[in-house]
LUMBAFI-956454 format. One record per residue (C-alpha): residue number from 1; residue in one letter; chain; z, x, y. Coordinates in steps of 0.001 Angstrom, whole numbers, plus 500000, padded with zeros to 6 digits. Example, Ala and Ser with C-alpha at 12.3 -4.5 7.8 and 13.67 -1.06 7.14 Angstrom:
<rs>
<r seq="1" type="A" mol="A" up="507800" east="512300" north="495500"/>
<r seq="2" type="S" mol="A" up="507140" east="513670" north="498940"/>
</rs>
This chain:
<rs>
<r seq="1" type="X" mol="A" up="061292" east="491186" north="888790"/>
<r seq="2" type="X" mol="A" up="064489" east="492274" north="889156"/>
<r seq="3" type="X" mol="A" up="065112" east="493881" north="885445"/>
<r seq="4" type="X" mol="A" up="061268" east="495856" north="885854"/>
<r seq="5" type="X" mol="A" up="062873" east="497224" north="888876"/>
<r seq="6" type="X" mol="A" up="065799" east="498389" north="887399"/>
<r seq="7" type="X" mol="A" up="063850" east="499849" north="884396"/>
<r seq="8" type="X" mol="A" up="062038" east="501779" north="886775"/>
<r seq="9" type="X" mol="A" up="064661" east="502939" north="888330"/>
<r seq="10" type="X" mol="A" up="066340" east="504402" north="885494"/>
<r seq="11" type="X" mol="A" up="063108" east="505996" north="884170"/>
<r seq="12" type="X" mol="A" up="062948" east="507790" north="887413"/>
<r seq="13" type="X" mol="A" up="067186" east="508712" north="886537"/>
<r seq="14" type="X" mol="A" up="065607" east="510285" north="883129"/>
<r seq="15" type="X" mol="A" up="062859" east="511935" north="884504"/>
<r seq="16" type="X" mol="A" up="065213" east="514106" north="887369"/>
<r seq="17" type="X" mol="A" up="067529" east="514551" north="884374"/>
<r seq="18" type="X" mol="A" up="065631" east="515782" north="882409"/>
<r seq="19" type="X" mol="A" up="063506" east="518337" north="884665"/>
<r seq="20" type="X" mol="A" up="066593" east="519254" north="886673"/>
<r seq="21" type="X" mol="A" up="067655" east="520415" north="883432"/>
<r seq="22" type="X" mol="A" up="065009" east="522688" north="882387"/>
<r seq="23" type="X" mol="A" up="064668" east="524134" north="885490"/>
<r seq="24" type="X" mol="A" up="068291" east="524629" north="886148"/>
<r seq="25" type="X" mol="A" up="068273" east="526433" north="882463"/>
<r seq="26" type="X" mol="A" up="065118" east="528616" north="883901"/>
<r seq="27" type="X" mol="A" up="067246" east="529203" north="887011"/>
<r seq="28" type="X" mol="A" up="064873" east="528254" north="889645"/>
<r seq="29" type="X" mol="A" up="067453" east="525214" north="890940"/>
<r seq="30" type="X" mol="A" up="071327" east="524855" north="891085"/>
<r seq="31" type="X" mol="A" up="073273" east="521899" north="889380"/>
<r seq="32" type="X" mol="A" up="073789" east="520497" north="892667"/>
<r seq="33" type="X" mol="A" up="070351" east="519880" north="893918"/>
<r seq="34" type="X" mol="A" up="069693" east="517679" north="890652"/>
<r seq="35" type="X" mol="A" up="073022" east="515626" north="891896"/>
<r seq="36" type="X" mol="A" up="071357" east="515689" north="895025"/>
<r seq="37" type="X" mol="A" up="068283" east="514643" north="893649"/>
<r seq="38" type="X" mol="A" up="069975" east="511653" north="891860"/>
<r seq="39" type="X" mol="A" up="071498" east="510263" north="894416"/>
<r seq="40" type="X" mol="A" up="068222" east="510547" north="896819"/>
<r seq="41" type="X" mol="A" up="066676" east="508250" north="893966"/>
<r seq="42" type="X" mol="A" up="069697" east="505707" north="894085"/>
<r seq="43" type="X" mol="A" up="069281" east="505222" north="897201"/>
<r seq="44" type="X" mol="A" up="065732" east="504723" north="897426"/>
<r seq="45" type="X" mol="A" up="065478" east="502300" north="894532"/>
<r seq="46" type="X" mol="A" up="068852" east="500466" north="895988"/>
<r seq="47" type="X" mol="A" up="066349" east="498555" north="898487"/>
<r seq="48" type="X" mol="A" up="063598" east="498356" north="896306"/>
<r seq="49" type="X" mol="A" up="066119" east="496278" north="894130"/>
<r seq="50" type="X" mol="A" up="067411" east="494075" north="896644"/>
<r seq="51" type="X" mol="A" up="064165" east="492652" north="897367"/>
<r seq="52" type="X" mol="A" up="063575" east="492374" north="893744"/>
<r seq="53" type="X" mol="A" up="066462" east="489999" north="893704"/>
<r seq="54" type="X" mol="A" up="065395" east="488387" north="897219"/>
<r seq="55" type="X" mol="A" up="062546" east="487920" north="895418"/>
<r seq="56" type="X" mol="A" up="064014" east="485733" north="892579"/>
<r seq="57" type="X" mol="A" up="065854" east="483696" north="895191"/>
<r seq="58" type="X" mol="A" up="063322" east="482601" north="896986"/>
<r seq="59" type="X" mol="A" up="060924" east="481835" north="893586"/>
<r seq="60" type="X" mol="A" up="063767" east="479582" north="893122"/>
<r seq="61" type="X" mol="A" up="063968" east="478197" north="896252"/>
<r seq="62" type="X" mol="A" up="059916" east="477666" north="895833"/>
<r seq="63" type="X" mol="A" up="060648" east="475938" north="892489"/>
<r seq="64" type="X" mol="A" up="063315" east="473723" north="893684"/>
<r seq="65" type="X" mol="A" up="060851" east="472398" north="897288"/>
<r seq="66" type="X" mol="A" up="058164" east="471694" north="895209"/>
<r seq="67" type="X" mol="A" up="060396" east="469184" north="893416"/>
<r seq="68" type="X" mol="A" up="062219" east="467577" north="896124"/>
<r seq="69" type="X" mol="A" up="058694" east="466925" north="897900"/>
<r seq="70" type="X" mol="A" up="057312" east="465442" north="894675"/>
<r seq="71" type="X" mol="A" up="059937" east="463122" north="894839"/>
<r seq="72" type="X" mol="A" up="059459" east="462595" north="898642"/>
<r seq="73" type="X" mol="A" up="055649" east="461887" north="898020"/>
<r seq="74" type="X" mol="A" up="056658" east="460183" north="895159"/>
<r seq="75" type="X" mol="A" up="055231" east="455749" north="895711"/>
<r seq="76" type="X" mol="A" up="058140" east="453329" north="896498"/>
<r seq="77" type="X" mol="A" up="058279" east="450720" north="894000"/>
<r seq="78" type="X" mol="A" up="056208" east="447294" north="895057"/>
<r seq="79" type="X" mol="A" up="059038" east="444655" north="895409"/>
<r seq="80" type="X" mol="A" up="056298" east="442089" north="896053"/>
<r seq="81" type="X" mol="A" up="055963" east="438841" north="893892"/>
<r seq="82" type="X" mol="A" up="057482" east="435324" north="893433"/>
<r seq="83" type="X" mol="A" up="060901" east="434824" north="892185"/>
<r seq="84" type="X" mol="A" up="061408" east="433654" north="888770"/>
<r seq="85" type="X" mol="A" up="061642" east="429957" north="888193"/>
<r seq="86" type="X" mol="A" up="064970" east="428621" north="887454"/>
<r seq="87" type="X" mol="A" up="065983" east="426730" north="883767"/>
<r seq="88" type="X" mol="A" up="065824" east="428721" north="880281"/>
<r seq="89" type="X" mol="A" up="064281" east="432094" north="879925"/>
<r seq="90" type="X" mol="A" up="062053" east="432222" north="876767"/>
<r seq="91" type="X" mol="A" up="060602" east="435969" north="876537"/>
<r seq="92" type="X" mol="A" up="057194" east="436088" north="875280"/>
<r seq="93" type="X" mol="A" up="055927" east="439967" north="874381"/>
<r seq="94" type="X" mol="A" up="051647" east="439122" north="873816"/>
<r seq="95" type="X" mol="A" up="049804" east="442046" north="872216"/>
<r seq="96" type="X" mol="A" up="051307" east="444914" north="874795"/>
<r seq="97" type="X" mol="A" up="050597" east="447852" north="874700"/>
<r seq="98" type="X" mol="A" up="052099" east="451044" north="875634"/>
<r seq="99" type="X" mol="A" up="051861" east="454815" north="876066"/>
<r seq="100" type="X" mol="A" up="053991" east="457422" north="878258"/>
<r seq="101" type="X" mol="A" up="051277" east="459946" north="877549"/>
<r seq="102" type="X" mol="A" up="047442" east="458628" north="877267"/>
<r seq="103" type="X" mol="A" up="046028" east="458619" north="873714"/>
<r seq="104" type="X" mol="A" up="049581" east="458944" north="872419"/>
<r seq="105" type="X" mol="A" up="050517" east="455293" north="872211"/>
<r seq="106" type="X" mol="A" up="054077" east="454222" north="871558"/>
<r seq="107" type="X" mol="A" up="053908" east="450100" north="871383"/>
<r seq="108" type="X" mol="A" up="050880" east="448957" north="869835"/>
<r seq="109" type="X" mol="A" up="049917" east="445509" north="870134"/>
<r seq="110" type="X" mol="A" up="053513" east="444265" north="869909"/>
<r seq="111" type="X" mol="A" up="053544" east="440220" north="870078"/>
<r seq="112" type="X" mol="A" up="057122" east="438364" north="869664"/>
<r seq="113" type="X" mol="A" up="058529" east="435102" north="870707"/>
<r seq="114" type="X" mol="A" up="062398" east="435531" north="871793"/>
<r seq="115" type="X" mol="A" up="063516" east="431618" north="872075"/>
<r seq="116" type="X" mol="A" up="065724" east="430522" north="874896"/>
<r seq="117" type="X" mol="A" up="069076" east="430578" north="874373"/>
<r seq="118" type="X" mol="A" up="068346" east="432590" north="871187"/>
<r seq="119" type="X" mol="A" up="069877" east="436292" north="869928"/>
<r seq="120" type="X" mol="A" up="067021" east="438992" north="868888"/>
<r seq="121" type="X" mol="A" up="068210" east="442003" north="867093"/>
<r seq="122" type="X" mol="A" up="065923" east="445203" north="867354"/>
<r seq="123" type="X" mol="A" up="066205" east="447552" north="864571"/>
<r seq="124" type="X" mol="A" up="064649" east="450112" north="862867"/>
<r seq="125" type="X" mol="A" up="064607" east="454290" north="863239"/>
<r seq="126" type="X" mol="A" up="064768" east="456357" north="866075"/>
<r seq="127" type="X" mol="A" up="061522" east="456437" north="867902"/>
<r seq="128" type="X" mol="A" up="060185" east="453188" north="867064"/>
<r seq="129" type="X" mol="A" up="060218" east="451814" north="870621"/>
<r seq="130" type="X" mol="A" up="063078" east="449723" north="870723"/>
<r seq="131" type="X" mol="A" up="064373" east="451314" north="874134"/>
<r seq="132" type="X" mol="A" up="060893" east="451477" north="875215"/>
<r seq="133" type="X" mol="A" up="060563" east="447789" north="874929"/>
<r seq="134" type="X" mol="A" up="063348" east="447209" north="876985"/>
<r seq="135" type="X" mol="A" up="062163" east="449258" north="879347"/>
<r seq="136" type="X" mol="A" up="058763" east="447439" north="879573"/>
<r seq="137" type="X" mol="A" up="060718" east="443988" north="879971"/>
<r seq="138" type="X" mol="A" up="062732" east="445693" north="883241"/>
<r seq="139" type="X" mol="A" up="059590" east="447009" north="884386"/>
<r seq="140" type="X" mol="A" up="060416" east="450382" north="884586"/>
<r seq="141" type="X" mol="A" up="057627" east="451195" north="883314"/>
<r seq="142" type="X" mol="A" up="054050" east="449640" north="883434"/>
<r seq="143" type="X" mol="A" up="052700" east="448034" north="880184"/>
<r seq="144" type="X" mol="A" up="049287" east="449572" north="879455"/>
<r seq="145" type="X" mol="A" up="047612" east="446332" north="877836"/>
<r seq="146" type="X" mol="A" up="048650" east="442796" north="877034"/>
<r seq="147" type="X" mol="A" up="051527" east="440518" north="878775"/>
<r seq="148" type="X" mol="A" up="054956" east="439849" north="879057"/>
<r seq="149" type="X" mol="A" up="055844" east="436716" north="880077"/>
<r seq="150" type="X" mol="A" up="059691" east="434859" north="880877"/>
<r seq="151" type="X" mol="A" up="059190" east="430983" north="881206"/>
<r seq="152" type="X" mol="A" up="055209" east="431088" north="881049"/>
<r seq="153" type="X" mol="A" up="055603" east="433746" north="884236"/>
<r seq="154" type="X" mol="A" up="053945" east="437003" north="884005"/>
<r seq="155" type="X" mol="A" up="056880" east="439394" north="884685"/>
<r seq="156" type="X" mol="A" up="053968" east="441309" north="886533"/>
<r seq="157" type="X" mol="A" up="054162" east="438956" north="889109"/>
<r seq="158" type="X" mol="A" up="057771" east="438208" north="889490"/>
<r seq="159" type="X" mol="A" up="059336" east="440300" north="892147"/>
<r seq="160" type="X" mol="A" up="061227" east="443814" north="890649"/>
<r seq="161" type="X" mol="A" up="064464" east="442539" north="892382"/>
<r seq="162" type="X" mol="A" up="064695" east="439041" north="891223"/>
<r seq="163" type="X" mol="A" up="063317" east="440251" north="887979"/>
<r seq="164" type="X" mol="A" up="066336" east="442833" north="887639"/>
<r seq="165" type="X" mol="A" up="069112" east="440145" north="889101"/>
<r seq="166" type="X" mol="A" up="068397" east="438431" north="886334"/>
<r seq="167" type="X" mol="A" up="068633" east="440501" north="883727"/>
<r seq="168" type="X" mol="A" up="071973" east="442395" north="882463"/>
<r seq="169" type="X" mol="A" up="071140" east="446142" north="880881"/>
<r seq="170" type="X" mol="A" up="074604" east="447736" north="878871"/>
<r seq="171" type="X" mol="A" up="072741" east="451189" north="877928"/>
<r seq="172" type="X" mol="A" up="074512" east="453715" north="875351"/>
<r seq="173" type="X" mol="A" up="074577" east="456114" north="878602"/>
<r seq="174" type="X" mol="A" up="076976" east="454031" north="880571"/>
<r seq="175" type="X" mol="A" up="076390" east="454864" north="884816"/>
<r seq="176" type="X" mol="A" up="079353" east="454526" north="886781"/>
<r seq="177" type="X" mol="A" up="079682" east="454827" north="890784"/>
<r seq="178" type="X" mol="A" up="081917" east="457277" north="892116"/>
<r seq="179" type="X" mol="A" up="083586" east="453813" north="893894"/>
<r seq="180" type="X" mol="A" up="086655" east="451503" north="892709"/>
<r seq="181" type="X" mol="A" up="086427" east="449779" north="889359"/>
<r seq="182" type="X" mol="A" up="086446" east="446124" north="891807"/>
<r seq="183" type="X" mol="A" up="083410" east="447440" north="893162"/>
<r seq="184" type="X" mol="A" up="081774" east="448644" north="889804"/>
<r seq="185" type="X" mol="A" up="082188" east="445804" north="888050"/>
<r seq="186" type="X" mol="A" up="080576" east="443793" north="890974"/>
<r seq="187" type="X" mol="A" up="077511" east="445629" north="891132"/>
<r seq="188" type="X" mol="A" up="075681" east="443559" north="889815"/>
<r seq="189" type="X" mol="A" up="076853" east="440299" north="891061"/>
<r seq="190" type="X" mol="A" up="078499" east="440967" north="894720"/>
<r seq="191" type="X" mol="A" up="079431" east="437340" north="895179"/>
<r seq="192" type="X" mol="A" up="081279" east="436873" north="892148"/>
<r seq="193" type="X" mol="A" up="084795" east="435335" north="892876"/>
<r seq="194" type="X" mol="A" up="088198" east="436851" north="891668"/>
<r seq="195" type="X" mol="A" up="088332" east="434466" north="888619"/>
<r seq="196" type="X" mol="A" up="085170" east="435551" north="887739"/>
<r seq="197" type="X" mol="A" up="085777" east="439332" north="887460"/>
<r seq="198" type="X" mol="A" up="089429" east="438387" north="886080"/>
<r seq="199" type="X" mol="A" up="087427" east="436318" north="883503"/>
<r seq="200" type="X" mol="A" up="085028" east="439000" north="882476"/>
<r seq="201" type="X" mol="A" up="087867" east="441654" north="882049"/>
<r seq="202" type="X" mol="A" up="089379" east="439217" north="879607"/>
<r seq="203" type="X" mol="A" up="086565" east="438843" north="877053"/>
<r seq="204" type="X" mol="A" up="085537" east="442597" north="877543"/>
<r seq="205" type="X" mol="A" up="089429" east="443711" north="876334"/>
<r seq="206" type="X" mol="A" up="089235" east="446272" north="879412"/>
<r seq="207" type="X" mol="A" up="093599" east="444363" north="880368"/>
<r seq="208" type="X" mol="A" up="094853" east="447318" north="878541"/>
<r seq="209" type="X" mol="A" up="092210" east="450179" north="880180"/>
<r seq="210" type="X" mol="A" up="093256" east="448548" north="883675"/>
<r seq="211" type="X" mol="A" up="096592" east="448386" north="883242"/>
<r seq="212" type="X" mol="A" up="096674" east="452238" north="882861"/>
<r seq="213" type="X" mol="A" up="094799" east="453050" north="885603"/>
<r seq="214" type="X" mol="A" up="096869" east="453985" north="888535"/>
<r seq="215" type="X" mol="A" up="095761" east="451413" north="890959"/>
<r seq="216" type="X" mol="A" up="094092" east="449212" north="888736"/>
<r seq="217" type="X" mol="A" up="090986" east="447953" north="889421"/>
<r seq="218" type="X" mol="A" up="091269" east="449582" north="892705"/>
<r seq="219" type="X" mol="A" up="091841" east="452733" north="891659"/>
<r seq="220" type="X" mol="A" up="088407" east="455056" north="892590"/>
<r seq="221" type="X" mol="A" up="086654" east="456293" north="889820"/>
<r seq="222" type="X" mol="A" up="085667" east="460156" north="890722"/>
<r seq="223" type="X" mol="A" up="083050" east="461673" north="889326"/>
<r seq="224" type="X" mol="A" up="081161" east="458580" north="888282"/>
<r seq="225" type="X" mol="A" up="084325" east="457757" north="885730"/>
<r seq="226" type="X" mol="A" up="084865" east="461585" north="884572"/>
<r seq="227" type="X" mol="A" up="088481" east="460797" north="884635"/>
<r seq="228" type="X" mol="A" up="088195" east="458201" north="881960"/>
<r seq="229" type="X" mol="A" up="087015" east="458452" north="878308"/>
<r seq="230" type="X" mol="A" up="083007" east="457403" north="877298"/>
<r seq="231" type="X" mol="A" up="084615" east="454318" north="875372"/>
<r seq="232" type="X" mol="A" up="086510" east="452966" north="878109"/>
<r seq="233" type="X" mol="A" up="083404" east="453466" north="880329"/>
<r seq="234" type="X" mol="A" up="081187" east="451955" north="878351"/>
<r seq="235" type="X" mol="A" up="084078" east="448488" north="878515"/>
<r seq="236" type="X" mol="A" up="083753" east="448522" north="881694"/>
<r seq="237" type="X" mol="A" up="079716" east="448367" north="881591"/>
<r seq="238" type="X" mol="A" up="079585" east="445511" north="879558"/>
<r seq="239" type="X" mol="A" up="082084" east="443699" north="881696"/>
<r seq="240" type="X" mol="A" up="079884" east="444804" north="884548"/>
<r seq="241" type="X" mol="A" up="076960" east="442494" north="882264"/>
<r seq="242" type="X" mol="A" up="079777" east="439634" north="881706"/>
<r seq="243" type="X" mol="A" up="080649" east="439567" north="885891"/>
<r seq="244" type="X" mol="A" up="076664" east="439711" north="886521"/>
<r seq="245" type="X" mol="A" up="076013" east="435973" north="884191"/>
<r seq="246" type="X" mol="A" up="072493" east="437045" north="883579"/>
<r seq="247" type="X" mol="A" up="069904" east="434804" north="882195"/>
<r seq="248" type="X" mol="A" up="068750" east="437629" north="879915"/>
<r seq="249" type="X" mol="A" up="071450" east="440173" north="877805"/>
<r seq="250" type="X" mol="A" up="070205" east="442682" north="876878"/>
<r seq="251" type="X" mol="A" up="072576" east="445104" north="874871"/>
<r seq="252" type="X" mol="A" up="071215" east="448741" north="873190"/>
<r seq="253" type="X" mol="A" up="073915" east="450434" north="871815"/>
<r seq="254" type="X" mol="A" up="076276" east="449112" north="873494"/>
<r seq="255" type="X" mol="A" up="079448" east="449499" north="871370"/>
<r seq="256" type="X" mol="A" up="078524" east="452741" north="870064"/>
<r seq="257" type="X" mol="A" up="081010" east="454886" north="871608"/>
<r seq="258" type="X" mol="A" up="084290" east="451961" north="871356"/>
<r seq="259" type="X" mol="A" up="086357" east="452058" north="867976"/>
<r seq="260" type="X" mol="A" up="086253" east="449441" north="865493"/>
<r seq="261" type="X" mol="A" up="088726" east="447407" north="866152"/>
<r seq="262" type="X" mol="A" up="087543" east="447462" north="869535"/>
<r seq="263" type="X" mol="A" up="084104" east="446210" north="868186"/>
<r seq="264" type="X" mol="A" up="085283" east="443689" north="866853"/>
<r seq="265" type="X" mol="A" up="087110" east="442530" north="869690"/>
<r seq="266" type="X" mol="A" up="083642" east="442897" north="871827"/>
<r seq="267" type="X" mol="A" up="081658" east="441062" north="869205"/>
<r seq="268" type="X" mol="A" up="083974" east="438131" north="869384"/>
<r seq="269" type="X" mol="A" up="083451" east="437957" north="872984"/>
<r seq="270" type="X" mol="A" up="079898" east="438284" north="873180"/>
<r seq="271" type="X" mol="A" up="079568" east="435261" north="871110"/>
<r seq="272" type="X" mol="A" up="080459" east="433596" north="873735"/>
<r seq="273" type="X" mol="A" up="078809" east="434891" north="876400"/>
<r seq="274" type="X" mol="A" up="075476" east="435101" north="874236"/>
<r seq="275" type="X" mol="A" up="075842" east="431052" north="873747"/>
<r seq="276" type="X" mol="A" up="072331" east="428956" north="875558"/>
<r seq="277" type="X" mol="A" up="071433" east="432820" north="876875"/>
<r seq="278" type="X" mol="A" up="068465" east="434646" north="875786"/>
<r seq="279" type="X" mol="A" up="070071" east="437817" north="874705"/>
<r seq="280" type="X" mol="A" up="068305" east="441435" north="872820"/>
<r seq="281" type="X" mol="A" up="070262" east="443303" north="870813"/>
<r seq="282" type="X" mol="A" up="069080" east="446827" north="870016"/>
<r seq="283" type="X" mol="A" up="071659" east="448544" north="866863"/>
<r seq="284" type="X" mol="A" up="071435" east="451087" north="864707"/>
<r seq="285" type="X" mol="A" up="074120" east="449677" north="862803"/>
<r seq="286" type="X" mol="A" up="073155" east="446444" north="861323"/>
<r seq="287" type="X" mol="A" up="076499" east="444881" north="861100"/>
<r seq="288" type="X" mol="A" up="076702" east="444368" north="864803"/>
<r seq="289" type="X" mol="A" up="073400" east="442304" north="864299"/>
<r seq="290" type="X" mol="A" up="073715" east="440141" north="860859"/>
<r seq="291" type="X" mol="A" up="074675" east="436791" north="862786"/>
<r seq="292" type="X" mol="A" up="070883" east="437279" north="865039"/>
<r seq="293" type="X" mol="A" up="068814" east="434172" north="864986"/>
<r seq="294" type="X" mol="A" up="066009" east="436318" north="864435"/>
<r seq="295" type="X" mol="A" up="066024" east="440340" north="863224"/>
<r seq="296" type="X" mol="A" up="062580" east="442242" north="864190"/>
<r seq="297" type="X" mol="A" up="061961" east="445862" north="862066"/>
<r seq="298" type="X" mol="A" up="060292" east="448028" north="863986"/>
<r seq="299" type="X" mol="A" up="058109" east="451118" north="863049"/>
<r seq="300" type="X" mol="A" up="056227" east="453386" north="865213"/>
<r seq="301" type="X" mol="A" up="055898" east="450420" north="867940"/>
<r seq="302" type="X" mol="A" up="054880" east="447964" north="865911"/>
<r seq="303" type="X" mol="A" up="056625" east="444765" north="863668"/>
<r seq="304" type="X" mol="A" up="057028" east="445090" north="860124"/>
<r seq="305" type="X" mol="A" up="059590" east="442400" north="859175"/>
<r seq="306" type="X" mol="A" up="061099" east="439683" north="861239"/>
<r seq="307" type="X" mol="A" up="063377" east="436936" north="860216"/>
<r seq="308" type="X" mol="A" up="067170" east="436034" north="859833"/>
<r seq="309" type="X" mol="A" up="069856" east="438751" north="857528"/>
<r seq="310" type="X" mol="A" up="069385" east="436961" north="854636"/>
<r seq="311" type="X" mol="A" up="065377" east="436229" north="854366"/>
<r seq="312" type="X" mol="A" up="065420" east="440097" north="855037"/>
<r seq="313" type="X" mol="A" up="067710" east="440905" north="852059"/>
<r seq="314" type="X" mol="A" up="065411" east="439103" north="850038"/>
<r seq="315" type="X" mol="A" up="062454" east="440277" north="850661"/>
<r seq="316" type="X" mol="A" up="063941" east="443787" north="849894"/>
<r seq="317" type="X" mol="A" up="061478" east="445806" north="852463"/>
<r seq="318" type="X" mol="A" up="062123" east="448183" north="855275"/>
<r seq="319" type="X" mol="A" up="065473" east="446004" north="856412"/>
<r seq="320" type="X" mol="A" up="066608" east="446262" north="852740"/>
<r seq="321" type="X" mol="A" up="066255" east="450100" north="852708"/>
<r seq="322" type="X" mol="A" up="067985" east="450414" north="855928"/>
<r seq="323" type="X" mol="A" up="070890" east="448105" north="855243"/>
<r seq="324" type="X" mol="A" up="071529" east="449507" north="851387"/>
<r seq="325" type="X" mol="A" up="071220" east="452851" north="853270"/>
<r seq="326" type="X" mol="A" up="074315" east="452476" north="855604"/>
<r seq="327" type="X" mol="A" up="076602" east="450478" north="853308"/>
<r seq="328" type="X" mol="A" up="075460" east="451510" north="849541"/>
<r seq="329" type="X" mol="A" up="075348" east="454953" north="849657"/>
<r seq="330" type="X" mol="A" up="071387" east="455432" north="849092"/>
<r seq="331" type="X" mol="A" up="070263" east="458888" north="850866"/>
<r seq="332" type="X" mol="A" up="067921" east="458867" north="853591"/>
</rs>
């Protein structure tokens, strides 16, 4: 609106101009009723122009209401259903199936077994639902067919809460709360004791990040952790994981922004806080995931291999390509 206005504007400047000038030269007007005349059409476009730009504001304005009251109108979550049962958590995925937009399926009939107590590594290339899967298991989203099941429970029935409280989620796009580090790191398990957090800083190497913090673990992270690097807030989301003691770890991604040396260090410390807990491993880079009891490929939402590094290797399919690809060389 308000560039069309201005164009007009300054067709109406060229059209005085240019008539003012031909009938100066003919002498019927003087050089100062064509400034006259320009200045008339200033100010009458001047207005015209303002409410152009009133006009764009309030388009905007329109824009943004119509999405705060789709999120106002927007259904609350059901938090109804039973809590889960206590003991192991075995993960069952039965022939679900998924799509974010209809006809355009992502999972398709997906079916896989993750053992208590036992580490699953998803791999395979971007876009073949590993994230999505996840997502499925946290109910974020709503499978479209099939079942997912922890301990013979249909996750459809267990409550969202209790589902989430026991389950621990260390994303590659760590979320931080513009609140101490104390507080952060307790998000997800309010009760835990001192020790517990003191433990959980240990194995996650974040002594040295707290230790140069100003106030330590009381020192307020602004900005949802601005002030500190994506590495050192991605340390303090998987102690976050360590101080919830979840039945189910899930991890996607979640060294990929840590040096590594740091890695290592991480690794080593996962071990043992992967031991007797069902833990899902999502990597891109398969040397974070040779020591998985089990390794599922993925392509386009479905499984094309599954089985430990070395039955993989041998069987020189998809995992093959992808592993010679990162450490022989091979192009893509």
């Amino acid at each position: 609106m308000g560039p069309v206005m201005n164009c007009i504007g300054n067709i109406g400047f060229v059209i005085i101009a240019a008539f003012g000038g031909y009938f100066s030269v003919k002498g019927l007007i003087s050089v100062g009723v064509i400034s006259a005349f320009i200045v008339y059409a200033k100010q009458f476009s001047r207005p015209i122009n303002e409410l152009a730009q009133i006009y764009g504001q309030l388009q905007t304005a329109i824009a943004g209401a119509e999405r705060v009251f789709a999120v106002l109108d927007e259904q609350d979550e059901d938090k109804t259903g039973t809590e889960l049962k206590d003991g192991p958590a075995a993960v069952t995925f039965r022939d679900v199936q998924f799509s974010y937009v209809p006809d355009h399926p992502v999972i398709r009939d997906f079916s896989l077994s993750v053992p208590s107590g036992k580490k699953v590594a998803l791999v395979g290339a971007t876009g073949s639902g590993k994230t999505t899967l996840v997502n499925l298991l946290m109910r974020f989203y709503e499978i479209d067919g099939g079942e997912i099941r922890i301990n013979g429970q249909d996750i459809r029935g267990i409550s969202r809460d209790d589902l989430r409280r026991n389950v621990a989620i260390v994303l590659q796009d760590t979320v931080l709360f513009s609140d101490t580090v104390l507080n952060n790191l307790k998000y997800g398990r309010e009760t835990a004791s001192e020790e517990d957090v003191k433990q959980a800083v240990r194995m996650s190497r974040c002594g040295e990040l707290l230790q140069n913090l100003p106030q330590g673990w009381d020192t307020v992270l602004t900005g949802a952790g601005e002030s500190i690097s994506q590495g050192q807030r991605q340390l303090l989301a998987i102690a976050r994981a360590f101080v919830a003691d979840p039945k189910i770890l899930i991890l996607d991604e979640a060294t990929s922004n840590v040096d590594t040396r740091t890695e290592r260090a991480i690794q080593e410390a996962m071990q043992k806080i992967m031991e007797n807990r069902t833990s899902i491993v999502i990597a891109h880079r398969l040397s974070t995931v040779r020591d998985a009891d089990i390794i599922v490929v993925m392509n386009h939402g479905e499984i094309v291999e599954q089985g430990s590094h070395e039955e993989l290797i041998a069987r020189k399919g998809k995992y093959y390509d992808l592993y010679m690809t990162q450490y022989a060389g091979f192009a893509t």
